[in-house]
N, C-alpha and C positions, 0 to 999 in steps of 0.2 A: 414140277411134276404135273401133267397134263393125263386126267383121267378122258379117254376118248380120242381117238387119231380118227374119226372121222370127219367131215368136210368143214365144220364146224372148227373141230379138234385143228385142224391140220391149215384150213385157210386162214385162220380167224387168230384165235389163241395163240395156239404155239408159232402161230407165224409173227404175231406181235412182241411177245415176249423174248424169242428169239433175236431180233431186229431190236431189242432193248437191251440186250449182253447178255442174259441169260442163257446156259445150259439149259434145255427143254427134254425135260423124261417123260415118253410117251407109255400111259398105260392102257393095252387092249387086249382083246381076247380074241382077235384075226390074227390067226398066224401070218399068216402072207403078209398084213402090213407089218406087224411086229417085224418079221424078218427082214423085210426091206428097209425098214427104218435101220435097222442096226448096223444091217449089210453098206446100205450107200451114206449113213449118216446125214444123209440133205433131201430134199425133193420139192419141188417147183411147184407154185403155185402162179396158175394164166388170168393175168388181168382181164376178164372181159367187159370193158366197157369203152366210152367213145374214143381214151386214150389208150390202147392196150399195153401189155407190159408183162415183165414174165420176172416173179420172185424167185432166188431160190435162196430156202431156208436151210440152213447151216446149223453146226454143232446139235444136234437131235441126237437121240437114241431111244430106244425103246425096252419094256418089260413086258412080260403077260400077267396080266391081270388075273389070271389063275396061280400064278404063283403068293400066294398071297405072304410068305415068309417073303419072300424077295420086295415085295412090292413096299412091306411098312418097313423093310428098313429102310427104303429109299426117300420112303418120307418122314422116319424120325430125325434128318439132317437135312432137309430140302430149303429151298427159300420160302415158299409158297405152293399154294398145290392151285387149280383149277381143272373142274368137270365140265365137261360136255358130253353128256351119254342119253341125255332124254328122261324125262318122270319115273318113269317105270323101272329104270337102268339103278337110280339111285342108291336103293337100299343094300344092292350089291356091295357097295360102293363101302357102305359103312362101317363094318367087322373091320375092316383093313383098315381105314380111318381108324377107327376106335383104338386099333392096338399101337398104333404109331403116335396114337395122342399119350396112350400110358411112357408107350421108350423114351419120346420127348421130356416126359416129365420126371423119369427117373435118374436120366442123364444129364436134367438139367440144362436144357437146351431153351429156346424161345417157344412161344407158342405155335400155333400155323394156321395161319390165313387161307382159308380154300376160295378161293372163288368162284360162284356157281353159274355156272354160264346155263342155265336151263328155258330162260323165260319161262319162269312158273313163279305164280305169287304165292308168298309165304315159303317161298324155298329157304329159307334161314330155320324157320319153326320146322319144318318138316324134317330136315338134317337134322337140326338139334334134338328132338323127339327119336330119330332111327339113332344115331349115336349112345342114348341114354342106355339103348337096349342092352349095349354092348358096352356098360363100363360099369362098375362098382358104386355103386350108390351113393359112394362121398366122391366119387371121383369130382374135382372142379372145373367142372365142362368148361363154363366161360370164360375161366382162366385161359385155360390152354387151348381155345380154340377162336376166329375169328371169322364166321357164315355171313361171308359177301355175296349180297344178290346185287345183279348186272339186270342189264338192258340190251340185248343182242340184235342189233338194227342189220348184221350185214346178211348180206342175201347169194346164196350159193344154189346154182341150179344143180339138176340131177345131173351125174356124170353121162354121157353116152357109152353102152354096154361095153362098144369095141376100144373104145380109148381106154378103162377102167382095165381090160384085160391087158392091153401094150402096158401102161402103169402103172401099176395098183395106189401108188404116193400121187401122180400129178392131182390136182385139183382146181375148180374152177371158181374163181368168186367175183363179185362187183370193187371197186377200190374205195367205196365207202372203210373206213378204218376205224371206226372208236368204237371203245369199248366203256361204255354206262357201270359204274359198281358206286356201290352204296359207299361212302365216306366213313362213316360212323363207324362202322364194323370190323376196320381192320384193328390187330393189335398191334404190329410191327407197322412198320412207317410205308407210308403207299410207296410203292417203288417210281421211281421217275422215267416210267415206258411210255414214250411218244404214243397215244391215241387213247392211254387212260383215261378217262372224266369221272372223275367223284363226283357225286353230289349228296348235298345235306338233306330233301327229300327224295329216298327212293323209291319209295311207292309209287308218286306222281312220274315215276319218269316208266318204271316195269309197266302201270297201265295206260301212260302212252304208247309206250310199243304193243302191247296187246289190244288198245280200242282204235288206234289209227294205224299203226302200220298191217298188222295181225288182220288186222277189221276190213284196210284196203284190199289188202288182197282176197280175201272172203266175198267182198264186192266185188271185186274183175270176175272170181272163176265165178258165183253161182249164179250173179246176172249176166255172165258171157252164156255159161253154158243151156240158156232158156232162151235170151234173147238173140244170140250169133253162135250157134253151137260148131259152125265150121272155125273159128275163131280158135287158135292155140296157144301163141302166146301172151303174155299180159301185155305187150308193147300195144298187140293190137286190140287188147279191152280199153286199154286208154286209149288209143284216137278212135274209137267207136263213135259214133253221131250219137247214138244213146248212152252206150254203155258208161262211155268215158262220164260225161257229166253228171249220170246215177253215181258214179266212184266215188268221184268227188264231192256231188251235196252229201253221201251217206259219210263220208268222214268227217265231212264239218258238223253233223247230226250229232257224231261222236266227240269232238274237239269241242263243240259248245259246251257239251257237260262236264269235260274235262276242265276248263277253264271256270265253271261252276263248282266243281271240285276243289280244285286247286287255284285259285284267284293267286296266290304269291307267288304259284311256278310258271303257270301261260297265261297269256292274253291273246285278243286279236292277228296280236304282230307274229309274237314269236310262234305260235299253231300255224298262221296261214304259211310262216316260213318251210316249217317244217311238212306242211301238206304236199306244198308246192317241191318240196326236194324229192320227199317221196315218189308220187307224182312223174319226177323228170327220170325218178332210178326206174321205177316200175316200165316207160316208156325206152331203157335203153335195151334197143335191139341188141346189140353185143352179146349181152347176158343170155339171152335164150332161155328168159322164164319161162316157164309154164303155168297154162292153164289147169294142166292136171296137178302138178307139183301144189302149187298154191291153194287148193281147193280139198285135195284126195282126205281122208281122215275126218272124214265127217262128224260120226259120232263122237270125236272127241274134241272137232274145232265150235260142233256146239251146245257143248257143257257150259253149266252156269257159271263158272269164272272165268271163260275164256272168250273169243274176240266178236261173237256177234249177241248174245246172252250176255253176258256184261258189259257192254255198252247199253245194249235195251236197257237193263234196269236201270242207271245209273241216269239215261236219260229222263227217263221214268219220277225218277228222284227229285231230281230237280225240273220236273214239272214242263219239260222242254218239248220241241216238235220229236217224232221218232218214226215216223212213220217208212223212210225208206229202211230204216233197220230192220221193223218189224219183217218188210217186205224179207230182206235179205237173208232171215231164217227162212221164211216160207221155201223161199228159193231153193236154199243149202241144203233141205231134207230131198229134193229133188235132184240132187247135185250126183251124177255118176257119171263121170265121163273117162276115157281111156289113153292110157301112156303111148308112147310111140309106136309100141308095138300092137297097137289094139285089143290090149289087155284095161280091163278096169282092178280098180285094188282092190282085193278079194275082201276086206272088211266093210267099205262101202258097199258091196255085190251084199255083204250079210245084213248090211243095215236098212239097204233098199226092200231087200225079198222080209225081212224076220221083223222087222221095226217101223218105218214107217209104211208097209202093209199095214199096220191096223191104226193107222191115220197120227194126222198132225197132233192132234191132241195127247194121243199116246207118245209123240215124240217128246211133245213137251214139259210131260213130270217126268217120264225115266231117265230121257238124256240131257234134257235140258234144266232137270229139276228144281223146276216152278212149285214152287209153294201154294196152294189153293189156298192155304190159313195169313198170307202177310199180303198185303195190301198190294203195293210194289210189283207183286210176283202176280197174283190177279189179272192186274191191270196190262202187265208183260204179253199173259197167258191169252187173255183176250186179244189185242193188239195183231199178235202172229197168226191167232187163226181168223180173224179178219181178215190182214193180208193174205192170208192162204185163200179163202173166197173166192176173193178178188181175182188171185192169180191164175186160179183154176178156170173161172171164169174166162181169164181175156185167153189163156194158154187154147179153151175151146174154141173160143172165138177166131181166133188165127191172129195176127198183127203183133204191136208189139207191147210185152208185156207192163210197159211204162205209161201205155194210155191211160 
């Protein structure tokens, strides 16, 4: 059972599971894909990268997720379930869960492994906590349930409008394939799906994806969009004469404290491997990343636990250089730029005119929320509106903002 049939849903997940023997039960609340799922039972997924190639995944079907009888029964007998729906989408999620964990247990069936495809830390505690709401007080969560968090490295650009309407199923993504979940967490046996990776520390791996790869791209769009604003996709932040090697010291800024973090999971070798692959995906023209894609969502790419705000601090932590980071928040409150159609995303448009209107500093306790009282958070606080100075400065001056 696959909560989410979107690009995520559909490139990623159900397309790997599927391609492992599994039946794949897609639950959304789009009719149009629900229907189409059911109607054609398969739909293609376009390799866009140096080797192109064209999937198509088999044996699917789909539910609506408003059906919520229909949906827990499909998972008081399922193998596994996994979500992709996004933070916010979650808690939906849960009641349905909750009652399918009771049938499970009345029928005497196995427990069930969800796996949380969200890139959110602490997605295990946070499900566990929305689930409690919804079950009886003795109920025994941990028995019957097993909150696998992943690492979600693959990279799927926005669809273009007029293929999305010939379509509604095709999808587009890079052929990167593996899929990061935590070892520990399952109760049923990992299943043997080509591009699975367990590992014994998860942590170290969800804030790798969020301080280097999350963090990379943060670095293409808000130093593209100041210092090459004609600039649209990421292929062309990375061969920037500037851009590109700002990209990169500001990930090793991040990867240093990572390996100071975690000494038993990275070092030198295995970070500069994984910079350098990054790196070569971000640079593949095929893909048709974007600048706006990667960058749009301001207010929420920078919250304190996500990918330019917790790097700073962590850099901070362990007493390390950090200075292109700090830049790279200054940058990002600055960060509005427009999709294809010369539209900007209306929640950026609210964050530009309602929030950082009344300056950096207000950005940085309400959205970035910086602690005036913990040390760490101080020294962050300061850091960005320094860089912002600066930036405002050279932004006056004309040139480029890396002088």
């Amino acid at each position: 059972m696959q909560f989410g049939a979107g690009n995520i849903g559909r490139s990623f997940i159900g397309q790997l599971f599927a391609r492992g023997g599994f039946e794949v039960v897609f639950v959304d609340v789009v009719e149009e894909v629900v229907a189409a799922l059911n109607r054609e039972r398969r739909y293609r997924v376009e390799i866009k990268d140096r080797n192109p190639e064209t999937i198509w995944v088999v044996n699917v079907r789909a539910v609506n997720g408003r059906d919520v009888e229909q949906v827990a029964q499909e998972l008081s007998d399922c193998a596994l379930c996994g979500t992709a729906v996004g933070p916010k989408a979650l808690p939906f999620l849960q009641p349905t869960i909750a009652q399918a964990l009771q049938l499970r247990r009345e029928r005497g069936t196995t427990p069930l492994d969800v796996i949380l495809c969200e890139n959110l830390r602490d997605a295990a505690e946070l499900m566990r906590k929305g689930l409690r709401q919804y079950l009886p007080t003795d109920f025994p969560l941990d028995d019957w349930v097993g909150l696998v968090e992943t690492s979600i490295g693959k990279m799927v650009p926005i669809m273009p409008e007029e293929v999305r309407r010939t379509d509604p199923l095709l999808v587009y993504a890079e052929a990167y394939n593996t899929l990061i979940c935590d070892k520990k967490a399952f109760h049923n046996p990992i299943p043997p799906v080509p591009g699975l990776d367990a590992k014994d520390n998860m942590v170290a791996y969800v804030d790798r994806k969020s301080f280097i790869h999350n963090f990379g791209h943060a670095l293409c769009a808000y130093f593209s969009h100041l210092e090459a604003p004609e600039l649209v996709y990421t292929w062309e932040a990375v061969e920037h004469p500037t851009v590109g090697p700002a990209v990169r010291a500001g990930m090793w800024e991040a990867g240093h404290a990572l390996i100071a973090q975690y000494p038993d999971e990275f070092n030198e070798n295995n970070l500069g491997e994984h910079i350098d692959d990054l790196l070569s995906r971000f640079a593949n023209k095929a893909l048709g990343d974007t600048i706006y894609r990667v960058g749009r969502d301001v207010s929420r790419k920078l919250g304190r636990e996500d990918r330019v705000i917790g790097p700073l601090l962590l850099e901070i932590k362990h007493q390390l250089p950090h200075e292109i980071t700090a830049l790279c928040a200054a940058a990002g409150m600055r960060f509005l730029a427009h999709d294809e159609s010369g539209d900007t995303y209306a929640p950026d448009q609210e964050f530009a005119e309602g929030i950082y209107a009344l300056g950096a500093a207000h950005v940085l306790t309400t959205v970035c929320e910086l602690r005036p009282g913990e040390a760490h958070d101080r020294e962050a606080h300061q850091a960005v509106l320094q860089a912002d100075a600066r930036l405002a400065a050279r932004l006056r001056e004309g040139g480029s903002i890396f002088a």
